[in-house]
C-alpha positions as CSV (number, residue, x, y, z in Angstrom):
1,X,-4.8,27.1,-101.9
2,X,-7.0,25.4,-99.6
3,X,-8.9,22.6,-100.3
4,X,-12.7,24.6,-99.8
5,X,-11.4,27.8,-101.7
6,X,-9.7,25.3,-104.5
7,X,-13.4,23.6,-105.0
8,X,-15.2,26.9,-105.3
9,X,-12.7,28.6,-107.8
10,X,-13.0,25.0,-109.9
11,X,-16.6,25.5,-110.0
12,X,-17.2,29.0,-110.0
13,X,-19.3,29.1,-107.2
14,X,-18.8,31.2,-103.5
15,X,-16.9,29.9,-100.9
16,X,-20.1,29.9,-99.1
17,X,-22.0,27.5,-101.3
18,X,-19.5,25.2,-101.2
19,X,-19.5,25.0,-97.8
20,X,-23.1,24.9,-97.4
21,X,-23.7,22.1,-99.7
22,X,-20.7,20.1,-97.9
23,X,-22.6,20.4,-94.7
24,X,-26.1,19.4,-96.2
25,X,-27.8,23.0,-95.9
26,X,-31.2,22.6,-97.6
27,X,-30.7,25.8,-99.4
28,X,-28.1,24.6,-101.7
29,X,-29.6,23.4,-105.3
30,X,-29.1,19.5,-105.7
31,X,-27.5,20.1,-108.8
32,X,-25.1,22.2,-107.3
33,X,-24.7,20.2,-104.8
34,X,-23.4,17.1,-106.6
35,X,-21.2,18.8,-108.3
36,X,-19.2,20.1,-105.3
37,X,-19.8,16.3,-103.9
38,X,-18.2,15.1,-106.2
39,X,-15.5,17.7,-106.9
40,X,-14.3,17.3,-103.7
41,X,-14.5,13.1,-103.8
42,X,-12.3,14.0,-107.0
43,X,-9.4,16.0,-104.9
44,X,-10.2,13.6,-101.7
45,X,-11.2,16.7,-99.6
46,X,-12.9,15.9,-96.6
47,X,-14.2,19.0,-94.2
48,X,-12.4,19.5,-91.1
49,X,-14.7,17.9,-88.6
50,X,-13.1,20.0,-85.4
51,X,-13.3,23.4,-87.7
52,X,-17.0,22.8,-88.3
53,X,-17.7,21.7,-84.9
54,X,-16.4,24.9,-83.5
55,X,-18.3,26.7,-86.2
56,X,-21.7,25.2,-85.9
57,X,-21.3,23.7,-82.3
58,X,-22.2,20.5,-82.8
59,X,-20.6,17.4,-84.5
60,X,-23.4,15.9,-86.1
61,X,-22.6,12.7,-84.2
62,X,-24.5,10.6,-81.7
63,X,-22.7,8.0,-80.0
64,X,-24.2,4.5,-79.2
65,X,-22.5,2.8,-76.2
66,X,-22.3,-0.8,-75.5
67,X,-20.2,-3.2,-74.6
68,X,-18.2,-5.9,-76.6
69,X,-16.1,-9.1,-76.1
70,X,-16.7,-13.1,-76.7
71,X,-18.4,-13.2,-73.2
72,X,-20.9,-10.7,-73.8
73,X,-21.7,-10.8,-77.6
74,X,-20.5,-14.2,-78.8
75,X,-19.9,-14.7,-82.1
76,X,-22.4,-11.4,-83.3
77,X,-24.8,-9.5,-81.8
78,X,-28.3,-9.5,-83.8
79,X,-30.3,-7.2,-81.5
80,X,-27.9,-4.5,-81.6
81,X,-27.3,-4.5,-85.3
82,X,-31.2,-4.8,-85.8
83,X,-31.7,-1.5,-83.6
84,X,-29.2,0.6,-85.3
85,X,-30.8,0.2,-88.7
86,X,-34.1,1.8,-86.6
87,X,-31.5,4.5,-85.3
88,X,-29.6,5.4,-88.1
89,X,-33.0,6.0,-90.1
90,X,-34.3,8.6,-87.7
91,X,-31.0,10.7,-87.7
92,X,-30.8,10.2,-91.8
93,X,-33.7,12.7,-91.9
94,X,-31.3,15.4,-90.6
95,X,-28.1,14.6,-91.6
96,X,-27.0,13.0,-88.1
97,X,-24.8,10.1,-88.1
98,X,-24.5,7.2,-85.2
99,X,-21.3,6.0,-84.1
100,X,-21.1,2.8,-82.3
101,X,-18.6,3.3,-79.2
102,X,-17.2,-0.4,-78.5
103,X,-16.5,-0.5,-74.9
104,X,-13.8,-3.5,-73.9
105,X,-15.1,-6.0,-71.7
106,X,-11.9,-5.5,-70.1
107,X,-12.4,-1.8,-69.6
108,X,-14.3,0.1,-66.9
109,X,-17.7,1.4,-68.9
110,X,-17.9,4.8,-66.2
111,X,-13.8,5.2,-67.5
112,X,-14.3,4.3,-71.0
113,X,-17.6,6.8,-70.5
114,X,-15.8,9.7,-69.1
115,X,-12.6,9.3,-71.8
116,X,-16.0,9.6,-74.6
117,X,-17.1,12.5,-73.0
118,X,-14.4,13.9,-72.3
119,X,-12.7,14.4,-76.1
120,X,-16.1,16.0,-77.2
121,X,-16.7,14.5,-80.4
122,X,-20.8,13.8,-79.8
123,X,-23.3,16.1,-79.4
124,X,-25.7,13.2,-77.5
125,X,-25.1,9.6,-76.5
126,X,-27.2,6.3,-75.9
127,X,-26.0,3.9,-73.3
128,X,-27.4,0.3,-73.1
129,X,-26.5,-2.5,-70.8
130,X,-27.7,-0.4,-67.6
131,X,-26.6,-1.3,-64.0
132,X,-28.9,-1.6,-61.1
133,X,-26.8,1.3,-59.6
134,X,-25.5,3.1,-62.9
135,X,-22.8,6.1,-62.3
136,X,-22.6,6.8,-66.0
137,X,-26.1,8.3,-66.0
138,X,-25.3,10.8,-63.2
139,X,-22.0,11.4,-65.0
140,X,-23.7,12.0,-68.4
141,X,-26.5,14.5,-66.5
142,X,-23.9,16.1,-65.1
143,X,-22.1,17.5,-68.2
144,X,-25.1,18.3,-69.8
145,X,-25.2,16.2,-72.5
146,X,-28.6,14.8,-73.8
147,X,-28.7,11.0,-73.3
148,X,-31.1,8.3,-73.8
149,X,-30.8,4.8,-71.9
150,X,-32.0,1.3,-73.8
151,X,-32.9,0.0,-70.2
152,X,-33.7,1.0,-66.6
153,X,-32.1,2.0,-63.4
154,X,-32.6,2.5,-60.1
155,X,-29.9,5.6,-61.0
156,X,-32.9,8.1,-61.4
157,X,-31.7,11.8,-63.4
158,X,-34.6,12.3,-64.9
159,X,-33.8,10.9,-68.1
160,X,-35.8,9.6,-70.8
161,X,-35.2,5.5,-71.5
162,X,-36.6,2.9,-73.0
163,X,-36.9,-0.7,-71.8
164,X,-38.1,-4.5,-72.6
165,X,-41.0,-5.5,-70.5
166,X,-39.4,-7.8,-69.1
167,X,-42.4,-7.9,-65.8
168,X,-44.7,-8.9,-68.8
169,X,-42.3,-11.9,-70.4
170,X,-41.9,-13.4,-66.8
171,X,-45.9,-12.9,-66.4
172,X,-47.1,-14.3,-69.6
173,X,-43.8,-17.4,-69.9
174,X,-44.2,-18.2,-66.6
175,X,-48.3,-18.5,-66.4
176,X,-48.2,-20.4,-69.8
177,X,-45.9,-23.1,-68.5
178,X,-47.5,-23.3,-65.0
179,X,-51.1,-23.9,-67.0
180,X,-49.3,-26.4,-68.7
181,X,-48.4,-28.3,-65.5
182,X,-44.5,-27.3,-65.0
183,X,-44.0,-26.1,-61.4
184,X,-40.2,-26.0,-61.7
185,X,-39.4,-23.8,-64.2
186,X,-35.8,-22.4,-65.0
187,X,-34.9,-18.7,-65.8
188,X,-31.8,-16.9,-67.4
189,X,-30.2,-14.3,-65.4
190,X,-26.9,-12.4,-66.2
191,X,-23.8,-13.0,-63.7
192,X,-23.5,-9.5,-63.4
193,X,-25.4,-6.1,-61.7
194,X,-27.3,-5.4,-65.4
195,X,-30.7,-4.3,-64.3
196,X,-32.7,-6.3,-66.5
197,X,-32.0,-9.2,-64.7
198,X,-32.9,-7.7,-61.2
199,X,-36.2,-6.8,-62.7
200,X,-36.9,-10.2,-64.1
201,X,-35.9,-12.6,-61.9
202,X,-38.2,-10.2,-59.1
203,X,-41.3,-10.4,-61.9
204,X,-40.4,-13.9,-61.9
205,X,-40.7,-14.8,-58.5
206,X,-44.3,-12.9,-57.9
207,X,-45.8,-15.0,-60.7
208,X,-44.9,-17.8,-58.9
209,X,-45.5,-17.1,-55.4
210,X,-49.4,-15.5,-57.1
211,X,-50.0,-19.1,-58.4
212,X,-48.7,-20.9,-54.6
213,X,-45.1,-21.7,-56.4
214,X,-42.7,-21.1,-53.5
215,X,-39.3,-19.5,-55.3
216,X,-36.2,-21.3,-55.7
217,X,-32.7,-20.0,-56.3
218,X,-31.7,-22.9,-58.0
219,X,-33.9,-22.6,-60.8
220,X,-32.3,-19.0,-61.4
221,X,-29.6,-19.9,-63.8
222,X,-26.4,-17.2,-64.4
223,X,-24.6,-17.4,-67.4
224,X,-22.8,-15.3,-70.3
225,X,-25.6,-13.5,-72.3
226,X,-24.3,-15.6,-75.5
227,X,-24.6,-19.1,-77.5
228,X,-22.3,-20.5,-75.3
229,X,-24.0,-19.7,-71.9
230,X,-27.5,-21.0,-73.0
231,X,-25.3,-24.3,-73.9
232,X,-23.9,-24.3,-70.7
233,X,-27.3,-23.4,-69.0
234,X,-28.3,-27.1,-70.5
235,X,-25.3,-28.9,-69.3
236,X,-25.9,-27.5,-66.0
237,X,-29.8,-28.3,-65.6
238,X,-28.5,-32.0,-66.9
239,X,-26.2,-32.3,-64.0
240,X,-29.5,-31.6,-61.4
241,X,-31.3,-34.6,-60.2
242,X,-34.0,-35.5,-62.2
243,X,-36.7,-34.8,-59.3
244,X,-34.9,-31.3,-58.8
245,X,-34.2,-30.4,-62.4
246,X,-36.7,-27.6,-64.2
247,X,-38.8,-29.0,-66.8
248,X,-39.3,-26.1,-67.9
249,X,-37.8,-22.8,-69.1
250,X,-38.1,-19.2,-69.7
251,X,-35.0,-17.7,-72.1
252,X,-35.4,-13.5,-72.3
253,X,-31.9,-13.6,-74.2
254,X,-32.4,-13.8,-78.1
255,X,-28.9,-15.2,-79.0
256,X,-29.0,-18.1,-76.0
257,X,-31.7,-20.0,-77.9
258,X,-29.6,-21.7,-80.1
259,X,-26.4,-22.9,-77.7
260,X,-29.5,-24.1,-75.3
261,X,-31.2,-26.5,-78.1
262,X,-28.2,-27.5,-79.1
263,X,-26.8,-28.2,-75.2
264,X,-30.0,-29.8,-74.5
265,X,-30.3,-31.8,-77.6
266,X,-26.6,-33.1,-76.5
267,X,-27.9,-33.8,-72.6
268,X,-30.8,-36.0,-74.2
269,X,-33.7,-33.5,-73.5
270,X,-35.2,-32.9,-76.2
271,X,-37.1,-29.1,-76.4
272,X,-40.8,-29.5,-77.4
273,X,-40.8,-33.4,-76.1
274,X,-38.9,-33.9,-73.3
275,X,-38.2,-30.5,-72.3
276,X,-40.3,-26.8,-72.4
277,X,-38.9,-24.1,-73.5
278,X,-39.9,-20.4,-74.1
279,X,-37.3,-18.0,-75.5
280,X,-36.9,-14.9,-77.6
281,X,-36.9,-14.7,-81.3
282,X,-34.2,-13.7,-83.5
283,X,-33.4,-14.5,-87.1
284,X,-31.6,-17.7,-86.1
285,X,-34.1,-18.9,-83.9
286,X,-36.3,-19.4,-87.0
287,X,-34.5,-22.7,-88.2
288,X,-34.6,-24.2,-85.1
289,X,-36.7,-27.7,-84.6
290,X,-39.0,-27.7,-83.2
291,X,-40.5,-24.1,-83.9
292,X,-39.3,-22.4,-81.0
293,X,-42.9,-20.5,-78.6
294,X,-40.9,-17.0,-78.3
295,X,-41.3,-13.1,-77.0
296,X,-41.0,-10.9,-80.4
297,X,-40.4,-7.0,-81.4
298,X,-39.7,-5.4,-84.3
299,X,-36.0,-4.3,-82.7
300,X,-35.6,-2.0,-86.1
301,X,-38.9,0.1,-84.6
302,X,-37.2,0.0,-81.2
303,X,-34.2,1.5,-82.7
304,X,-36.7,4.0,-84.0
305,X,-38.4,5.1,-80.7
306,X,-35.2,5.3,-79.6
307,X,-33.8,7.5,-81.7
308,X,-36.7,9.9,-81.5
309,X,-37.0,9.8,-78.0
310,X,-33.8,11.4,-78.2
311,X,-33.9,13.9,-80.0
312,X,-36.8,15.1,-78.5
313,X,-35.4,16.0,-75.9
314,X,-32.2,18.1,-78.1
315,X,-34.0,21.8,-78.3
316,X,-32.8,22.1,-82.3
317,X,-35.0,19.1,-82.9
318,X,-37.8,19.0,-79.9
319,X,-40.4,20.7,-81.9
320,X,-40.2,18.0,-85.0
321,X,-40.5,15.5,-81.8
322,X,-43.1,17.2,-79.5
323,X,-42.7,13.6,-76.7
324,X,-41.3,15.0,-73.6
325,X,-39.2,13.0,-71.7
326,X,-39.9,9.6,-73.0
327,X,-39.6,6.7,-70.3
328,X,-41.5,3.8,-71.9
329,X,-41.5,0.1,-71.5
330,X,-42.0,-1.5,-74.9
331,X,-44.3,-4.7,-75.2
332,X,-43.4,-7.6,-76.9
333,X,-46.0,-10.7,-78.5
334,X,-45.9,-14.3,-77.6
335,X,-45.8,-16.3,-80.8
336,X,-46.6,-19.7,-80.0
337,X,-44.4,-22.4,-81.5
338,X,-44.0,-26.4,-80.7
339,X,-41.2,-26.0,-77.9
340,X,-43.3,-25.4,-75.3
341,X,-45.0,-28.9,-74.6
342,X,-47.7,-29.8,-71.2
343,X,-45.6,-31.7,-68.7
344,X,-45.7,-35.1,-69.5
345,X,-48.3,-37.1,-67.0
């Protein structure tokens, strides 16, 4: 006897019911629906997840891309973990579930993106960590799979994204620490083609060329998007002449703050004194001395943007999410803290 037909002859219900209250139909009484819950948690029956796919045609899953590996995330990744909460809160409402899809740092992401796609197990993805040119969103739009992107592209398919406003963190660091006397000022850029740095380290440069600062490669510093490359960031600006050295510095990556005090504490510039820094806040960031000046969002409500601008664009959940085609760039707020000191006279 099979595992559905065994459950409803237990509790002398239809084969129907049982199956409806297994797959969270609304029409099942939550009394009865326990029961079979927990009938079938009794016999360890789990639901055929290809069987109900080809029933319903859909999984129920959404995948979330990104990319892992002690070069890219470090030792944890607080933004991501912050943004599913937001995600997964949206897609409780109706009984979706997100699955994070680990790509190596060894692997090809358009590979490990077409292998995804290819065994058919999500009805919609989200892909972060976008390239200047990104193949995966023509690949995506191609098979007709609804997609959101955390972050821009020059790679246009009419897709909804969102994205940091990163323009408005090089305007408003950048202008604060010029008005504070610092004319070389240091940036963070990744090593690789990830968009956000294209966009920032262009931002960058017209605030400084508006305020007759000519621009200066050497103050564009490349380095793994972790606590080890903002230590290393330090070590490097150490090794610079003193005259040619930035004073000061604009960090847009949350988990670099703390390898950067550390490195610069170590180097004998001391942030707040000695040094000016202006980062992004994350939960670790709060027990730094002195209180770091830093770019904040509430990542969980970015998760939840996100997740709705999704499935507003999935027809069997548009009209509960009447937004379109969502391409927004999401604002953060400058809290001021004590790192951020006026050049020394």
């Amino acid at each position: 006897m099979t595992g559905i037909r065994r459950l409803a002859q237990q509790l002398n219900v239809s084969i129907g019911t049982v199956s409806r209250a297994l797959n969270g139909k609304p029409d099942v009484n939550e009394e009865t629906r326990r029961r079979v819950v927990e009938a079938a948690a009794a016999i360890g029956y789990v639901p055929n997840q290809a069987g109900r796919s080809l029933r319903k045609g859909s999984t129920g899953v959404v995948g979330f891309m990104m990319q892992t590996g002690p070069q890219i995330t470090g030792e944890g990744d607080v933004f991501f973990m912050s943004v599913f909460d937001g995600v997964q809160t949206v897609f409780a409402r109706h009984q979706l579930d997100l699955v994070a899809l680990l790509c190596s740092s060894e692997e090809d992401p358009e590979a490990y993106m077409q292998r995804v796609v290819a065994r058919g197990f999500a009805d919609a993805l989200i892909i972060s960590a976008t390239k200047r040119v990104d193949h995966r969103i023509d690949f995506i739009s191609s098979r007709k799979i609804p997609f959101i992107a955390l972050g821009r592209s020059e790679t246009d398919a009419g897709h909804p994204w969102l994205d940091l406003d990163f323009e408005g963190m090089a305007e408003v660091g950048v202008s604060r620490l010029i008005a504070k006397g610092h004319r070389r000022i240091g940036v963070f850029a990744p090593r690789d083609d990830t968009n956000l740095g294209f966009v920032f380290v262009d931002a960058y440069r017209k605030v400084l060329e508006r305020h007759g600062i000519g621009f200066d490669a050497n103050m564009v510093f490349r380095a793994p998007p972790n606590e080890r490359g903002g230590h290393q960031i330090a070590h490097a600006i150490a090794a610079m002449p003193a005259d040619r050295r930035p004073t000061g510095f604009v960090l847009t990556n949350e988990v670099m703050c703390v390898g950067f005090y550390n490195g610069l504490h170590e180097v004998g510039l001391v942030p707040g004194k000695t040094f000016a820094i202006i980062g992004r806040d994350s939960p670790q960031a709060h027990y730094l001395v002195p209180k770091l000046t830093c770019f904040r969002l509430s990542l969980r409500d970015l998760g939840i943007t996100l997740a709705e601008s999704l499935l507003a664009t999935m027809p069997a959940y548009a009209e509960a999410y009447p937004l379109g085609v969502v391409r927004k760039v999401v604002p953060l707020e400058l809290v001021p803290g004590d790192s951020d000191m006026a050049l020394p006279g």
